[in-house]
Each structure stands twice: as C-alpha cells, then as structure tokens.
VOBA-1610 file (N, C-alpha, C; in pm, whole numbers, padded with zeros to 5 digits, always signed):
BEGIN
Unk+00081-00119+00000Unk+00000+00000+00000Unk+00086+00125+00000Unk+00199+00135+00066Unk+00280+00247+00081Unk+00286+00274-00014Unk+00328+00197-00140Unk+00403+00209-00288Unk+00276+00257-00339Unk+00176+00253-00367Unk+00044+00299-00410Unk+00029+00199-00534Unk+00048+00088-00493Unk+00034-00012-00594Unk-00129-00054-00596Unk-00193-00093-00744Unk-00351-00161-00666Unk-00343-00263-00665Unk-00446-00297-00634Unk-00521-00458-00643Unk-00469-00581-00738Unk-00462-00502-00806Unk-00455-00616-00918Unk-00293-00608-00911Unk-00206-00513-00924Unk-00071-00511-00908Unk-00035-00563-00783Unk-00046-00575-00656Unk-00041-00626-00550Unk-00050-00787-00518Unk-00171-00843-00602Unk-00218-00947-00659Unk-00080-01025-00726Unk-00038-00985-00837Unk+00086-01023-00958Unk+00135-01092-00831Unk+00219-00934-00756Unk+00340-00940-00698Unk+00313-01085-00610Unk+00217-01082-00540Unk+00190-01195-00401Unk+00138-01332-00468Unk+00099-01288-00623Unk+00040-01462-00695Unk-00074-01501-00554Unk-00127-01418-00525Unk-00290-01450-00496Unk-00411-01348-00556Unk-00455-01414-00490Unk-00608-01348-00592Unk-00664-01202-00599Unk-00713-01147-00625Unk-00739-01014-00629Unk-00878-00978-00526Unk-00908-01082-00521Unk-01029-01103-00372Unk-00935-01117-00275Unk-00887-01176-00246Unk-00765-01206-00142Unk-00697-01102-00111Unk-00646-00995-00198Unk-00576-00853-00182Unk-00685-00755-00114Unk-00777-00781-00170Unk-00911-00686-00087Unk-00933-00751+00021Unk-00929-00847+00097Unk-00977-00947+00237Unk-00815-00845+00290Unk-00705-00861+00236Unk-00618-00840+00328Unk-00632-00655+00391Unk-00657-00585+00235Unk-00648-00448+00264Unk-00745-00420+00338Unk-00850-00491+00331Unk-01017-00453+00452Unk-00953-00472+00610Unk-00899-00584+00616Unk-00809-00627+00708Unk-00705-00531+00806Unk-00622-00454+00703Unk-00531-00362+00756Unk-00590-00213+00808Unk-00709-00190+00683Unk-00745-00051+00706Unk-00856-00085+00880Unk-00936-00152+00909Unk-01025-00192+01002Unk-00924-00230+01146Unk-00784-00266+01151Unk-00699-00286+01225Unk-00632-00169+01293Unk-00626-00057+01168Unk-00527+00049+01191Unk-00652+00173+01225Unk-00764+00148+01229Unk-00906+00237+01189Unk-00932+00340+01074Unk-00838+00330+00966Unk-00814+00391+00874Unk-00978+00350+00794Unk-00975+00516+00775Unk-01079+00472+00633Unk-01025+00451+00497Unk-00889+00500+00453Unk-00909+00446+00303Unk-00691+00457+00331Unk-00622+00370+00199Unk-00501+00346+00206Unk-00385+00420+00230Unk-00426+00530+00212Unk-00363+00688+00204Unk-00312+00743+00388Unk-00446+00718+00442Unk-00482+00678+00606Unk-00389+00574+00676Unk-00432+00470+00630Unk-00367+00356+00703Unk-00216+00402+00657Unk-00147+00411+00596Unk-00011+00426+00549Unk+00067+00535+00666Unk+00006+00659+00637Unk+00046+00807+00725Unk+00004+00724+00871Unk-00073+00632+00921Unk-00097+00607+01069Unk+00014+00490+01096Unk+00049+00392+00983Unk+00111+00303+01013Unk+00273+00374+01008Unk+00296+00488+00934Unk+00422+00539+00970Unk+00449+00597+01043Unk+00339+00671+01141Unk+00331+00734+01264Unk+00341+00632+01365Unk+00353+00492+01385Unk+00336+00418+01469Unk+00414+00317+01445Unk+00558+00367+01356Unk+00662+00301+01345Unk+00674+00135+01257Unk+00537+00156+01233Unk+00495-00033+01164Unk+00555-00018+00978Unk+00619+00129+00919Unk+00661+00127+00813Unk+00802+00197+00856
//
C-alpha cells in the first residue's frame, strides 16, 4: 500500500487473488481504523509499523 500499488498489481506481486488482496487491505485498514489506504499508510508510519 505504501508504494500505491492496486489490487490487481499487488495481486501479480503476491500470486494471490485479487479477492484475497481486498480481504487483506479490509483487514489492515479496520486494524489500523483507517478509512481508506492513504490513512492507514500516514498512521502506520506514525506508529513506526513502516
């Protein structure tokens, strides 16, 4: 997410599914309380996890 890569590019890189990339990013943003990737990124670098 940092890289501002999407779904489907994210997908390639990991050779899983593009449903699977969305289960994970729903995952991170709902963890970090971020509403959208932009969010979670600036909170996860504020909190040392990037």
């Amino acid at each position: 997410m940092a890289k501002g890569m999407t779904n489907p590019e994210v997908s390639e890189l990991m050779s899983v599914s593009k449903d699977r990339v969305k289960e994970l990013v729903s995952s991170i943003l709902k963890k970090l309380e971020a509403s959208n990737r932009t969010e979670a990124v600036q909170i996860a670098t504020r909190c040392g996890i990037l």
